[in-house]
C-alpha positions, 0 to 999 in steps of 0.5 A: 500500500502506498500513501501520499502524505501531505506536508509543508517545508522545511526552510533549512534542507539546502544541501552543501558540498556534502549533502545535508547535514544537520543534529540528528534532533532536526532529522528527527522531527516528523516528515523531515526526512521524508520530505527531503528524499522526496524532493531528491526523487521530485528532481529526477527522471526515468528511474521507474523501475531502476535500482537505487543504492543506500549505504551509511556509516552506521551512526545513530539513526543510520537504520533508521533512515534506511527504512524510510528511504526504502519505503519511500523508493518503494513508492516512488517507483524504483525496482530494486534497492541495493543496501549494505548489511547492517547498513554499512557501505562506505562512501567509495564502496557507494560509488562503485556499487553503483557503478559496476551494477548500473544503478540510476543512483545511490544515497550516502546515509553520514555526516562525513567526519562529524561525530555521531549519536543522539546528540551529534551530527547526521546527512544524507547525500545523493549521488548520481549514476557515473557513482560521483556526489551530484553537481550543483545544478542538481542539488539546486533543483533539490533545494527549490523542491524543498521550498515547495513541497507539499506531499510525499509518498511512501508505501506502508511496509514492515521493516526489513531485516538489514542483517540477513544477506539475500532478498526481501521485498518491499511494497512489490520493490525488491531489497537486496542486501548485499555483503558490504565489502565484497565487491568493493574488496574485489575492485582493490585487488584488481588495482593493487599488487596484493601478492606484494603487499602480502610479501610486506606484512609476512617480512614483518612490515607493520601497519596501524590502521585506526578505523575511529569505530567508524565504516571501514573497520569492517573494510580493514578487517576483510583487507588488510587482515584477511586477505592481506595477511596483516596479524590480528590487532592491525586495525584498531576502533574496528567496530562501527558504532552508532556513537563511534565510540565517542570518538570524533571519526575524522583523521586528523592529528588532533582527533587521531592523537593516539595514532600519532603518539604510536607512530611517534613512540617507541618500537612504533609501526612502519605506517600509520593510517587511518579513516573517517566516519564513512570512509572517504578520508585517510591519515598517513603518518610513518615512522616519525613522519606525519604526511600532510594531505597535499604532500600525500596527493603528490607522492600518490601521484609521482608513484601510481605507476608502481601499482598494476592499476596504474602502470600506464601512467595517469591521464592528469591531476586535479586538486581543490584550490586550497590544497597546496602546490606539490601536485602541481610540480609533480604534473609538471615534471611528469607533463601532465595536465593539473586542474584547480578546482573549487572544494568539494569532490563533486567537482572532480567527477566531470574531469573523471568522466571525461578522462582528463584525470586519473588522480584527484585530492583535497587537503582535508585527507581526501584523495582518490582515482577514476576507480570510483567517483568519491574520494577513497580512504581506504585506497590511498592506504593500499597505494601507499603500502603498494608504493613501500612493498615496491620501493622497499624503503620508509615513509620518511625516506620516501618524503625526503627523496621527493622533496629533494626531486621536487621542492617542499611546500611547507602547509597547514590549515587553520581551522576555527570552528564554530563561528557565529555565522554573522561574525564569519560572514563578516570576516569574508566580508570585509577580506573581500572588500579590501581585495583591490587594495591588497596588491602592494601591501607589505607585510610581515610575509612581504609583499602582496602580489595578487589577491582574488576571489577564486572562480572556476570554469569547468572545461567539460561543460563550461559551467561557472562557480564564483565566490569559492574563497579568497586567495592572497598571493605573495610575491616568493609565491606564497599564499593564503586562502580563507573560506567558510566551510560547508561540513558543519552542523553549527555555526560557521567554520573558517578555514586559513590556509598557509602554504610557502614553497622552498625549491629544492636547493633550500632548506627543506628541513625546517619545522612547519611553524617555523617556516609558516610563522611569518605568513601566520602574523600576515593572515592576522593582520589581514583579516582581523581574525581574533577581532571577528572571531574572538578567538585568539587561536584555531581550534584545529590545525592540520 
């Protein structure tokens, strides 16, 4: 049986570079969710009768949100559904389910990186055929549906049991729940070395990967431990829980301060790694070496060809604007085209499709390949132990050869968090008002060479994004980036980015702080932040 529900809108269901994210609390509210899936569905053609993928990362009301999806796709006229057991799929795994099964889309049921439970953070996003987030010309369709809305349908049906693989039935709708990692396992053997990297673990090579209680602690147990032959104990918080254990899932040095204490202790493992809450995101650390993400994006794509995936090279390389330059030296050495995209993976996904790109990354931990249409964290891990199993060296060793081929471009990002949204939007304001006084200023990191407000062109279908963060150009080559993020459930975040290039002739050894410092006071001036913000430092740095 179906119904069609009357209802009125919701005035906050504007989805961001990630979906919509909001507390679990508005997601709870009666005909939320509901009203947002229709309007997904209100936006779409020719899916009568297709299959559509769901898959979360086991946060608090993950089940709970698959059922209503299932009962409305039911309604709305899909054939099948495709749905990880227990709930569970991985972002990336997402997009290569719908992918290698045709699927008209999928929906990602997370908050990425943001914590999880009763009182914490919840999404949902779309995702289009080729697998990929949905362009903005979608999810602009989606958001003026939501404005309008006034009914959804959704079929009268009991739950299905998420946990029993095999096939069940709703509304005359076909459910398949499907092993969550199979065919995502099988994609990675089919790109990677896996007899080398077997060969690694049995000398003794050791890994730590931290899967934050988050989705892919069922990905790196099937992996890295089965099937690659990593000892028992080699993935850590490998439980998902709808709470992640109280951890906050995102791989960064602050929240993954455990793995970074053992890989900087005593008898610490060879590689460090480890993932988000729906697992598109990574952390590389070595022995004693924290690599950034920008770095990582680099050395990934200087060393693909190592891996069987990717022994005929890669086609390009394209990275969000924020993300440091090292990818950029690399493209050019190896003459390749590099793209600078805005933030937000979804803008990678035409230059994928059209074969411009083989590897794309951001600085906030994600990288990925043509494999998939999401950025992928457990891929990055198997690349990095596919490039050690084959160079037989450290992780330390391997930075250090880069930066002496390629310069070192010293970074971090800035992060202040939780911004009354008036007193960022202010900040932005006021930078962008001062943009044509700024080149010739002198300051504390010397002259200003440039500064803009960063716009793209998209060379595959012309389209246009404006106002996607301020960029501030020293005359040496360095710069600054200042933007607002999309990510968060509260307030605003404000995001500085510092990025400074020494060649490789110069003293590619110096502590981060020490090489950014006078780019730091630069940013403060500039842009008042103590005095917009009332904060006198970011909550986070990476």
């Amino acid at each position: 049986m179906t119904d069609s529900v009357q209802t009125t809108p919701f005035l906050d269901q504007k989805p961001g570079t990630s979906g919509l994210r909001k507390k679990v609390r508005v997601f709870q509210q009666p005909h939320y969710i509901e009203n947002f899936v229709q309007s997904v569905f209100d936006s779409l053609d020719g899916f009568a009768g297709k299959t559509l993928v769901v898959g979360g990362d086991g946060r608090y009301l993950n089940r709970e949100a698959i059922q209503t999806v299932l009962r409305l796709a039911a309604a709305n006229g899909f054939g099948r559904v495709l749905v990880g057991q227990g709930g569970i799929l991985s972002t990336p795994a997402v997009s290569h389910v719908i992918r290698k099964y045709g699927a008209f889309g999928g929906f990602v049921l997370s908050a990425s990186h943001n914590p999880g439970g009763p009182d914490e953070d919840f999404g949902i996003k779309y995702n289009i055929g080729n697998g990929g987030p949905a362009p903005e010309s979608v999810t602009d369709a989606i958001y003026a549906r939501t404005r309008a809305i006034d009914r959804y349908r959704i079929a009268t049906a009991p739950d299905i049991d998420l946990d029993a693989i095999g096939a069940a039935e709703v509304a005359g709708m076909t459910v398949e729940v499907i092993d969550s990692v199979a065919d995502y396992a099988e994609l990675m053997e089919s790109l990677f070395d896996f007899p080398a990297i077997k060969a690694l673990f049995a000398d003794g090579f050791r890994l730590s990967f931290d899967a934050m209680n988050a989705v892919t602690g069922p990905y790196g147990h099937r992996i890295f431990e089965e099937i690659l032959g990593a000892p028992a104990g080699t993935v850590v918080n490998g439980t998902p829980l709808p709470d992640f254990g109280h951890h906050h899932p995102d791989p960064n040095l602050v929240h993954a301060k455990e793995l970074y204490d053992r890989l900087y202790g005593p008898d610490a493992p060879d590689l460090g790694a480890a993932s988000d809450g729906d697992g598109d995101r990574n952390l590389i650390i070595g022995r004693n070496s924290y690599v950034t993400p920008s770095d990582s994006l680099a050395v990934l794509a200087a060393n693909a060809h190592l891996a069987p995936g990717y022994k005929d090279g890669i086609d390009g390389i394209a990275r969000s604007m924020p993300t440091s330059g090292a990818a950029d030296r690399v493209a050019e050495a190896l003459g390749l085209p590099l793209y600078e995209t805005p933030t937000g993976w979804k803008f990678f996904g035409n230059l994928l499709d059209a074969g411009l790109v083989t590897i794309c990354g951001e600085e906030s931990a994600g990288t990925g390949s043509s494999h998939v249409r999401e950025k992928d964290g457990i891929w990055a891990v198997l690349l990095w132990l596919n490039i050690l199993a084959v160079r037989k060296t450290g992780v330390a060793e391997i930075m250090a050869d880069h930066w002496a081929l390629y310069g070192r471009n010293y970074y971090a990002r800035h992060d202040y968090e939780a911004v009354a949204s008036d007193r960022a939007d202010a900040l932005m304001a006021a930078l962008r008002a001062s943009l044509d006084t700024l080149p010739g200023r002198v300051t504390a990191a010397g002259t200003i060479a440039t500064a803009d407000d960063f716009a793209y062109l998209d060379p595959t279908d012309q389209s246009v994004s404006n106002r996607q963060g301020v960029r501030i150009l020293f005359e040496d080559g360095s710069r600054l980036v200042f933007r607002l993020s999309g990510t968060g459930t509260e307030g605003a975040t404000i995001r500085l980015y510092i990025e400074r290039y020494e060649p490789k002739t110069g003293d590619l050894a110096q502590a981060v702080d020490d090489a950014l410092a006078p780019l730091i006071a630069a940013a403060q001036d500039l842009a008042d932040i103590s005095g917009h913000t009332g904060m006198d430092a970011p909550t986070v740095i990476t």
